[in-house]
C-alpha positions in Angstrom: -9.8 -24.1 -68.1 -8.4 -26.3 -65.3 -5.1 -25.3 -62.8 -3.3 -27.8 -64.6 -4.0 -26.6 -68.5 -3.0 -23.2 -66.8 0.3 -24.8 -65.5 0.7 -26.4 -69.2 0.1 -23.3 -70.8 3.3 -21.5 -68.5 5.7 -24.8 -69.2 4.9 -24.1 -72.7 5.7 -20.0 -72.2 9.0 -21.1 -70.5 10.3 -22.9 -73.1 9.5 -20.1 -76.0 11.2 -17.5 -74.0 14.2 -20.0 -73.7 14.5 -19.6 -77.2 14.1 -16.1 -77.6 17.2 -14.2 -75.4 16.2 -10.6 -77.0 12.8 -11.0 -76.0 14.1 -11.0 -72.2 16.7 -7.9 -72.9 14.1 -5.8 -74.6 11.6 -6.1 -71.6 14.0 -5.2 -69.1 14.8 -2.4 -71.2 11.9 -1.0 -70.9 11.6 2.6 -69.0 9.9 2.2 -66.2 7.9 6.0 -64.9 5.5 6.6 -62.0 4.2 4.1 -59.1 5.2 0.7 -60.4 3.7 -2.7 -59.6 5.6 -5.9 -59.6 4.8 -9.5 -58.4 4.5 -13.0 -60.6 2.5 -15.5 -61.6 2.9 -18.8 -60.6 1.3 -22.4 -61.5 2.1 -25.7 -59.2 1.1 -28.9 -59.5 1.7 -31.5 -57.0 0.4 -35.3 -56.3 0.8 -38.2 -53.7 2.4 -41.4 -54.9 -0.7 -43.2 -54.1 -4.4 -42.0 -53.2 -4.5 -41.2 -49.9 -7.1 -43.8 -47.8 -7.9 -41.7 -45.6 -8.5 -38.5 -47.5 -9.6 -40.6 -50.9 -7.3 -38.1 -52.4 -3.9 -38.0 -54.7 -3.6 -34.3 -55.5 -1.8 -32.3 -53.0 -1.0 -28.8 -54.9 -3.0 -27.7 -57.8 -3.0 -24.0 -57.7 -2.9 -21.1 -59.6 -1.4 -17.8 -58.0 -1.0 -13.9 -59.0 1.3 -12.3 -56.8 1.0 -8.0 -56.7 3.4 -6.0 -54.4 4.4 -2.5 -54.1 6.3 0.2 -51.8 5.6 4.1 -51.6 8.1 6.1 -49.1 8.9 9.7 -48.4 11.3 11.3 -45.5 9.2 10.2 -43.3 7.2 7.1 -43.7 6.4 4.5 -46.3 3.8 2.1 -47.2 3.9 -1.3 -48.0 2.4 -3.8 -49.9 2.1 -7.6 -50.6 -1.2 -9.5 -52.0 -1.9 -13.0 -53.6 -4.9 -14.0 -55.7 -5.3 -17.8 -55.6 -7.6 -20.3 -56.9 -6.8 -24.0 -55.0 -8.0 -26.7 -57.2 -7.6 -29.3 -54.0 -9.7 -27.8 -51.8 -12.0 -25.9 -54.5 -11.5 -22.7 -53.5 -10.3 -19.3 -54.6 -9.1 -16.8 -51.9 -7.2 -13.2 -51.8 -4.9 -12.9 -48.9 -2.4 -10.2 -48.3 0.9 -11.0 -46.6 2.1 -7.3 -46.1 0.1 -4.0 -46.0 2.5 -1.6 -43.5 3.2 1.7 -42.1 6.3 2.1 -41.2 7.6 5.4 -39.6 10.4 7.0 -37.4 9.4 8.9 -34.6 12.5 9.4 -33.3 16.1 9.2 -34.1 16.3 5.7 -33.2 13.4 4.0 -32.7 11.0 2.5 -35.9 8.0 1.6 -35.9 6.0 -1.2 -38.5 2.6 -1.9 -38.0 0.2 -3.7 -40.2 -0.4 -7.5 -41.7 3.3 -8.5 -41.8 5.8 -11.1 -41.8 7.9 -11.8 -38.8 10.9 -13.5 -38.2 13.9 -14.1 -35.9 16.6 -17.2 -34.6 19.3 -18.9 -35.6 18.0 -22.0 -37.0 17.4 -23.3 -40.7 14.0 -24.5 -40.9 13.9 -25.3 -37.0 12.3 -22.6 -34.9 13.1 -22.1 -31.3 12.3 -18.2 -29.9 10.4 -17.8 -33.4 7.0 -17.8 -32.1 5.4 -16.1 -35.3 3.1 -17.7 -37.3 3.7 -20.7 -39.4 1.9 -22.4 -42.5 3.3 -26.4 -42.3 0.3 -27.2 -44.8 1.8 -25.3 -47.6 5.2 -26.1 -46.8 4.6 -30.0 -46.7 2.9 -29.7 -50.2 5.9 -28.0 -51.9 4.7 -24.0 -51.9 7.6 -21.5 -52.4 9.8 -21.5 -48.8 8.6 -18.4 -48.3 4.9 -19.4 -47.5 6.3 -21.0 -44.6 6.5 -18.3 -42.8 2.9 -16.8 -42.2 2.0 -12.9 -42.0 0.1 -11.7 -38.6 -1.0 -8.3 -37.8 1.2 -6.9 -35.6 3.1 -3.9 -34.3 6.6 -3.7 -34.0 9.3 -1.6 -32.4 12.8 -1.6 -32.9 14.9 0.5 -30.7 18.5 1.2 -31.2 21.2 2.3 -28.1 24.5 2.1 -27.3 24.1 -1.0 -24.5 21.4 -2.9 -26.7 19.5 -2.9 -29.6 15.5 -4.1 -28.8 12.8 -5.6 -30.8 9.4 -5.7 -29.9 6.3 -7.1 -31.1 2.7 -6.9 -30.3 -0.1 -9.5 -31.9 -3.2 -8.1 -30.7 -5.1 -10.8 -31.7 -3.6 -14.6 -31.5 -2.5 -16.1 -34.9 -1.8 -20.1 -35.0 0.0 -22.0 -36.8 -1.6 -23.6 -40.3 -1.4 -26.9 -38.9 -2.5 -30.0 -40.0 -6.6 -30.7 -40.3 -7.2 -33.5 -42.0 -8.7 -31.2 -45.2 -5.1 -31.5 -47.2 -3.1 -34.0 -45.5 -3.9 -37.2 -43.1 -2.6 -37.0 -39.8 -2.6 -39.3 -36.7 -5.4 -39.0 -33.7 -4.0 -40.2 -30.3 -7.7 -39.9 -28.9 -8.7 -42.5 -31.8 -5.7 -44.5 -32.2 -5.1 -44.1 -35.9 -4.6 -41.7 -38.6 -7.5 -39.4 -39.8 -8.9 -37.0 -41.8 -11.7 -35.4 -40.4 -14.8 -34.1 -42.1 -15.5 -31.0 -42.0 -11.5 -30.7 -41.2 -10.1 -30.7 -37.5 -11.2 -27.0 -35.8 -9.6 -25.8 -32.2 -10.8 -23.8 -29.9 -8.8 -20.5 -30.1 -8.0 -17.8 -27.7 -11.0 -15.4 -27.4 -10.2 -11.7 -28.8 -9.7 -9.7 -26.2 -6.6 -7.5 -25.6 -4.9 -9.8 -22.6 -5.3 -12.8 -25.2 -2.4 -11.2 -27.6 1.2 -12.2 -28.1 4.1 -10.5 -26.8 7.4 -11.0 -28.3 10.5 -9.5 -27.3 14.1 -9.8 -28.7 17.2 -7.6 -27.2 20.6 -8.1 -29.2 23.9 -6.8 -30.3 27.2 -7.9 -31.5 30.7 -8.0 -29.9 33.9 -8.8 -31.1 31.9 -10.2 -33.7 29.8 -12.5 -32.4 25.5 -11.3 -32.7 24.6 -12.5 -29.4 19.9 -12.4 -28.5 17.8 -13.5 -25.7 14.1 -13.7 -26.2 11.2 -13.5 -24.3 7.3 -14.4 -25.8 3.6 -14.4 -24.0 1.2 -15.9 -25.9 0.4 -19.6 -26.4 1.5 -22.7 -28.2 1.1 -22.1 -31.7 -0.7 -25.4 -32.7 -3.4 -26.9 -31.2 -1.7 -29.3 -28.8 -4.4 -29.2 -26.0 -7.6 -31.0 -25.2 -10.3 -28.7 -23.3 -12.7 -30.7 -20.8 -15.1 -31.6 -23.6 -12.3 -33.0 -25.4 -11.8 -30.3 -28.2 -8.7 -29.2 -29.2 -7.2 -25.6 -28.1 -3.8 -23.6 -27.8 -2.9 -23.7 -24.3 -1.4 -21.0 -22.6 2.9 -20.4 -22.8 5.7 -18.3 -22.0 9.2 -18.9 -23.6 12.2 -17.5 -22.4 15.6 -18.1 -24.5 19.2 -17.5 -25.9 20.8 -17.4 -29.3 24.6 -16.4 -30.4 26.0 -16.5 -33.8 29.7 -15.8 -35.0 31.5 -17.2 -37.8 34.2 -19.8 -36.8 35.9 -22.5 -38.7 35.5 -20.9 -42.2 31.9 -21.2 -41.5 29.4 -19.8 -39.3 28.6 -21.5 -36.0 24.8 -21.0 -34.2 23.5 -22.0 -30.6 20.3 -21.2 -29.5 18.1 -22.4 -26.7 14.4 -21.8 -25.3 12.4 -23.0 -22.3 8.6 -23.0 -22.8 6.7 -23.1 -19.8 3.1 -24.5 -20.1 1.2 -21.8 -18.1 -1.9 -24.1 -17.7 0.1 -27.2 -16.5 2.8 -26.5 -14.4 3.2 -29.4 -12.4 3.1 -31.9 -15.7 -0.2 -33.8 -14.2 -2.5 -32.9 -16.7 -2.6 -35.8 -19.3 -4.8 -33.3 -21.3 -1.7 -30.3 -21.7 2.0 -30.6 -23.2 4.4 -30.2 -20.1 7.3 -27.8 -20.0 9.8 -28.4 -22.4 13.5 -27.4 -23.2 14.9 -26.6 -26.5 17.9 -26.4 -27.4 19.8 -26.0 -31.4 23.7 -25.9 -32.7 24.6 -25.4 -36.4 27.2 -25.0 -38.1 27.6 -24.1 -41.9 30.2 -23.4 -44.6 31.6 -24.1 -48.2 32.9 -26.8 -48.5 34.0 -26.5 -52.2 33.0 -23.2 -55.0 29.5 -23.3 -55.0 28.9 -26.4 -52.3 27.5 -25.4 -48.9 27.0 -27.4 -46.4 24.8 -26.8 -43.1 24.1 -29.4 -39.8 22.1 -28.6 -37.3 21.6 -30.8 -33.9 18.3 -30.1 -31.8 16.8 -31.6 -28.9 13.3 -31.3 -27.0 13.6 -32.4 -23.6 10.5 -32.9 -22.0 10.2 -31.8 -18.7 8.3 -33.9 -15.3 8.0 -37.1 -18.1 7.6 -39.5 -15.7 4.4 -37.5 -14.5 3.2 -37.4 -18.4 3.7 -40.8 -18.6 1.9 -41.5 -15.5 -0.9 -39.5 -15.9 -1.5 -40.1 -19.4 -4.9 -41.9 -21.2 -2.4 -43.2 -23.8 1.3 -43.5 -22.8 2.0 -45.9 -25.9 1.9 -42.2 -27.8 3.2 -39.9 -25.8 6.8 -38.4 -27.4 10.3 -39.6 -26.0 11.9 -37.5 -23.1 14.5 -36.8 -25.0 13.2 -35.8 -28.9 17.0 -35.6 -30.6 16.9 -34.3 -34.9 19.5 -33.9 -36.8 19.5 -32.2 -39.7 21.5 -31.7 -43.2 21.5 -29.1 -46.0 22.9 -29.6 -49.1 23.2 -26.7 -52.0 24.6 -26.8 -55.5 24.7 -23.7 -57.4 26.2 -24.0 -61.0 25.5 -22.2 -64.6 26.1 -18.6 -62.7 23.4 -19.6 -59.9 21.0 -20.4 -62.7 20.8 -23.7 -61.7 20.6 -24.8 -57.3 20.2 -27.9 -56.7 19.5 -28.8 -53.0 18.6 -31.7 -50.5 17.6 -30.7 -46.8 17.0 -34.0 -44.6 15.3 -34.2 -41.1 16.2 -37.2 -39.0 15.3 -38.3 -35.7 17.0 -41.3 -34.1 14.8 -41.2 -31.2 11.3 -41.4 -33.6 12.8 -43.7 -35.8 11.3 -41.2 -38.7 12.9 -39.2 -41.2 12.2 -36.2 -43.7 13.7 -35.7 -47.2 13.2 -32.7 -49.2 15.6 -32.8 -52.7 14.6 -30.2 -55.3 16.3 -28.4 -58.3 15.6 -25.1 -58.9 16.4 -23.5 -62.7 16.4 -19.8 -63.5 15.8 -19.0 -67.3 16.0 -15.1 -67.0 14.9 -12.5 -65.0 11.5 -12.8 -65.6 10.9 -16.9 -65.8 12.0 -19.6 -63.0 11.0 -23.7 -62.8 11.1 -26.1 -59.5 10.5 -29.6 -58.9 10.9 -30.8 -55.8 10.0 -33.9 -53.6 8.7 -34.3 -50.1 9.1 -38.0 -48.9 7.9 -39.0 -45.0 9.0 -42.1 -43.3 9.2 -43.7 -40.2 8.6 -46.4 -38.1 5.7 -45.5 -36.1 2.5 -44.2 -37.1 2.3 -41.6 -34.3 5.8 -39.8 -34.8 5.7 -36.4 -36.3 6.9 -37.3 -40.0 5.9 -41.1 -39.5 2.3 -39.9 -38.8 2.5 -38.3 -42.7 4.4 -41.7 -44.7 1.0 -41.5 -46.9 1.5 -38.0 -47.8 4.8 -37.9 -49.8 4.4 -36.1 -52.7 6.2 -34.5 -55.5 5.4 -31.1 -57.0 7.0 -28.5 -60.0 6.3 -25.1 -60.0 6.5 -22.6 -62.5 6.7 -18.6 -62.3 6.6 -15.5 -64.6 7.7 -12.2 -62.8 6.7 -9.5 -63.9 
């Protein structure tokens, strides 16, 4: 039986249990005793308008998922765990990974302590991430997996310390973790070494970090709110989380980068107001000469969100990637014709529509950049039936005017996808 007679086979589950209220109130009825397991299953389907040329392929999400989680705890510690069993009809391939397995414990009064395979997360931003340095999967997030793929697990440890003057977060990656970026296996993607879009085969490999201890991440984040306003700076050690470097033979690899930033958050104007900035200092091109390394660049975010009427939100959000010594890039550089703007402004908009008692959300979130000339839209209506069953259908249309701009470089990969889930 193929993903998509599996995916059938749920739409056709859905629509029974739609009929059949008492079925949903008897199951959550049930008494639940002992160690309890709970997860989902999931079927998506997704496809390009068109067959892509340069991947000879329309099918972009095909996939059948099982998703099994639990917790244990006592006074003193607990254990946690996440796990997915998926089979990937586009790429032919089944695959277990596991997004949490933790031990968490408190060693003293205030200080935690979480380490394990785990997901990681801080910043103000909405889908744009300054001082969040933690892994990313773009690959699954492009093709219209749940939000909460986008965010990749690592194995890490992680400290949380709470005084009176600050509260501080630490984080330890003893081993790098990169970004799921994009290959060439799943979606088509423009080469400034060949002038054009590709998809390699086998699929683009870089050259990581090697394994040993100094080659980890270090992320730190101190915080605290006044007068009600959560103000952060950051600090991070590691390297650029996508392979944005050329080695001397020409193959791909992270270089090396520190990050120093700022965030504040407070509500204001019957919403809630975010600023955040980074600096990200390329540690293996300081000077901006190397046509072979990204230079130093500034980052900077401000958002602002609120309800505009029951059960409308809306969220903005300005950023801006200044690249630093341009002239120099531009000077140095084997093809200036692709090199990014100095100034890299995005706006972006986030529209949500809850109605039916939050059973049904409808929402757009758009990405536009007016110095790219490219744009992003992601519109997609979310229905929940009960408890136990929930539908999406979404779309993710690319567009620009060049081929070499971050979403232009993807205009043959728009897609459209519709998930369906059973929890159990």
């Amino acid at each position: 039986m193929t993903v998509r007679s599996l995916i059938l086979l749920l739409f056709v589950s859905l629509s029974v249990a739609a009929q059949d209220d008492a079925w949903d109130d008897d199951w959550a009825d049930e008494e639940k005793t002992g160690l309890q397991w709970s997860g989902f299953i999931e079927g998506a389907l997704g496809s390009r308008w068109d067959t892509d040329s340069q991947t000879g392929s329309k099918g972009t999400l095909r996939e059948l998922r099982a998703r099994f989680e639990n917790d244990w705890a006592n006074d003193s510690l607990a254990i946690g765990f996440k796990g997915d069993a998926l089979y990937d009809e586009v790429i032919e391939e089944f695959d277990l990974k596991i997004r949490d397995l933790t031990l968490a414990l408190s060693p003293g009064k205030n200080l935690d302590i979480k380490l394990g395979r785990q997901v990681l997360t801080w910043g103000t931003g909405d889908l744009l991430f300054l001082n969040d340095l933690f892994a990313k999967d773009w690959i699954g997030f492009f093709a219209g997996r749940d939000s909460e793929y986008l965010k990749a697990p690592s194995n890490s440890v992680r400290f949380n310390l709470y005084t009176n003057l600050v509260n501080i977060d630490f984080v330890w990656t003893p081993v790098f973790e990169p970004d799921e970026y994009l290959t060439g296996e799943r979606f088509s993607f423009f080469s400034p070494l060949a002038g054009r879009k590709v998809a390699p085969d086998p699929p683009l490999s870089a050259v990581e970090p090697t394994g040993n201890l100094s080659n980890g991440e270090f992320a730190l984040r101190l915080f605290r709110t006044i007068n009600g306003t959560e103000y952060a700076v950051y600090g991070y050690r590691g390297f650029f989380k996508q392979p944005l470097g050329l080695n001397v033979q020409l193959l791909p690899y992270f270089p090396a980068m520190t990050a120093l930033g700022a965030s504040l958050r407070r509500s204001q104007w019957s919403g809630l107001v975010n600023a955040e900035v980074s600096y990200y200092f390329s540690r293996d091109d300081s000077s901006g000469t190397d046509p072979l390394i990204p230079n130093d660049q500034l980052r900077l975010l401000l958002g602002f969100e609120r309800e505009a009427v029951t059960n409308f939100n809306i969220a903005v959000q300005y950023y801006l990637e200044w690249t630093r010594q341009h002239d120099r890039l531009i000077e140095h550089s084997l093809a200036p014709e692709f090199e990014t703007e100095e100034h890299r402004h995005l706006f972006t908009t986030r529209l949500t529509y809850r109605a039916k008692m939050d059973k049904l959300v409808w929402s757009l979130f758009v990405f536009y950049s007016p110095s790219d000339k490219d744009y992003y839209l992601r519109p997609k209506l979310t229905y929940r039936r009960s408890d136990q069953w929930t539908a999406e259908a979404g779309v993710s249309l690319f567009a620009g005017a060049d081929k070499h701009t971050f979403f232009g470089q993807l205009d043959d990969n728009s897609n459209a996808y519709v998930r369906v889930r059973y929890h159990f």
